[in-house]
C-alpha positions as CSV (number, residue, x, y, z in Angstrom):
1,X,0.0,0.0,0.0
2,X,1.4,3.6,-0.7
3,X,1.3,5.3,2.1
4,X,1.6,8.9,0.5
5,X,-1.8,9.0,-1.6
6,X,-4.8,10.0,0.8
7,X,-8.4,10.0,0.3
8,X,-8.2,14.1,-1.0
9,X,-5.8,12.9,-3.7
10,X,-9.2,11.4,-5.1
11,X,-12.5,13.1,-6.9
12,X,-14.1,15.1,-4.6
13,X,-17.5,13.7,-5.9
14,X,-17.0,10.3,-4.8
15,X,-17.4,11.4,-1.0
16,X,-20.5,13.3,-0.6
17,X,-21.8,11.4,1.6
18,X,-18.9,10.8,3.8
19,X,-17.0,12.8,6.8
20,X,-13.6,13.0,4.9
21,X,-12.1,13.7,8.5
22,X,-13.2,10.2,9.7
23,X,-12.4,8.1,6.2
24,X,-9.8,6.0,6.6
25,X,-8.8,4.2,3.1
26,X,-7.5,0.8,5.2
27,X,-10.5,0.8,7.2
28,X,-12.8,1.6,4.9
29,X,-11.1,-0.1,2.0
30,X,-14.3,-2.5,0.8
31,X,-16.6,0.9,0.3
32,X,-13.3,2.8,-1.4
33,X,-12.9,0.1,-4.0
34,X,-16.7,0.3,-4.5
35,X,-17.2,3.8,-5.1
36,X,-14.3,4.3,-7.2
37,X,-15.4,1.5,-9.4
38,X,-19.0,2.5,-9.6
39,X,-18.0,6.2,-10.2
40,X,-14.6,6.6,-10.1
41,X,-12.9,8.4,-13.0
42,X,-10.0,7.1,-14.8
43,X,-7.4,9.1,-12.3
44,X,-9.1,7.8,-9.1
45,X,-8.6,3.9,-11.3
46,X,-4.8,4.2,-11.3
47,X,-5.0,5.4,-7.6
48,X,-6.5,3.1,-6.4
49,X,-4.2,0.0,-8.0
50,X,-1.0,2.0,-6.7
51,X,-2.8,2.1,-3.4
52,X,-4.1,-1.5,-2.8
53,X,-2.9,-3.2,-6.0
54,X,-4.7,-5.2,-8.5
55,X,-4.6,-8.5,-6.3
56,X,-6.4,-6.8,-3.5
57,X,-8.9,-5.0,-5.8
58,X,-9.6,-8.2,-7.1
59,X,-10.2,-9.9,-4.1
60,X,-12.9,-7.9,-2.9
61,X,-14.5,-7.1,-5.8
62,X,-15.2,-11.0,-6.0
63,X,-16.9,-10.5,-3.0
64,X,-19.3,-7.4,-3.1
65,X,-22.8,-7.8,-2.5
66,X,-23.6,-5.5,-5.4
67,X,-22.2,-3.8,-8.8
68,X,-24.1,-2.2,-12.0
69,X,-23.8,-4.6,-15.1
70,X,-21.0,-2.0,-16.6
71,X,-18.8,-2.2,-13.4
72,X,-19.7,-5.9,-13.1
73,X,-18.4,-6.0,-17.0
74,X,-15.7,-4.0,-16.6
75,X,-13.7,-6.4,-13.0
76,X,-15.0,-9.4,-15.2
77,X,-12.6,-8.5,-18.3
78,X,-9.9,-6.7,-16.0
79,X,-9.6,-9.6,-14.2
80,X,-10.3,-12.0,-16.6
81,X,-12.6,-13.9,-14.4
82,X,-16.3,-15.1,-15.5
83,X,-19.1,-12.9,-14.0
84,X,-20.7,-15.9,-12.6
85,X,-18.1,-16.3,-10.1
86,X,-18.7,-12.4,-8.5
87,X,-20.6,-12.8,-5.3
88,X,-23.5,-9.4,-6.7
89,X,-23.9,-11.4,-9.4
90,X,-24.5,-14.7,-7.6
91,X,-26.9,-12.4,-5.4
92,X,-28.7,-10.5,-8.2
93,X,-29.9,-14.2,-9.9
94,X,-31.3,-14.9,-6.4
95,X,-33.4,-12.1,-6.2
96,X,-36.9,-11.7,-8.2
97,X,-37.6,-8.6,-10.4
98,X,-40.8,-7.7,-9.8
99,X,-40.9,-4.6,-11.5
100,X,-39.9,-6.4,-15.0
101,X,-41.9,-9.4,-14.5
């Protein structure tokens, strides 16, 4: 981990709803990795890998409860690892639409 990027050296945008005093990226790593994937821009991507590195990016985006389908797409080819084996999307087949039934 790189110990000289903080969470300011990030988009601004991706913490609105957090107390940047109180964010601490190794405690708070699983909701870092999420945000910055979900809405991250390309400078927040690179980052992000020199902070935690790819492995560790990896791991827990295996096991997220949820991702969009873009995001989902996106870890799938990065990692090159089949979508059926990310945790949202095990999660997502388990859980009836109604709205598009």
């Amino acid at each position: 981990m790189n110990s000289t990027i903080t969470v300011n050296d990030f988009s601004k945008h991706l913490f609105w709803n957090v107390d940047l005093e109180k964010f601490d990226l190794d405690k708070h790593k699983v909701q870092m990795i999420q945000k910055v994937l979900e809405y991250g821009r390309i400078n927040d991507w690179n980052l992000l890998k020199q902070y935690y590195g790819l492995e560790e990016i990896k791991n827990v985006s295996l096991n997220l409860r949820s991702l969009d389908a873009v995001t989902l797409s996106f870890v799938s080819t990065i990692f090159k690892i089949d979508k059926s084996k990310f945790r949202c999307y095990k999660h997502r087949q388990s859980v009836e639409n109604y709205w598009n039934s």
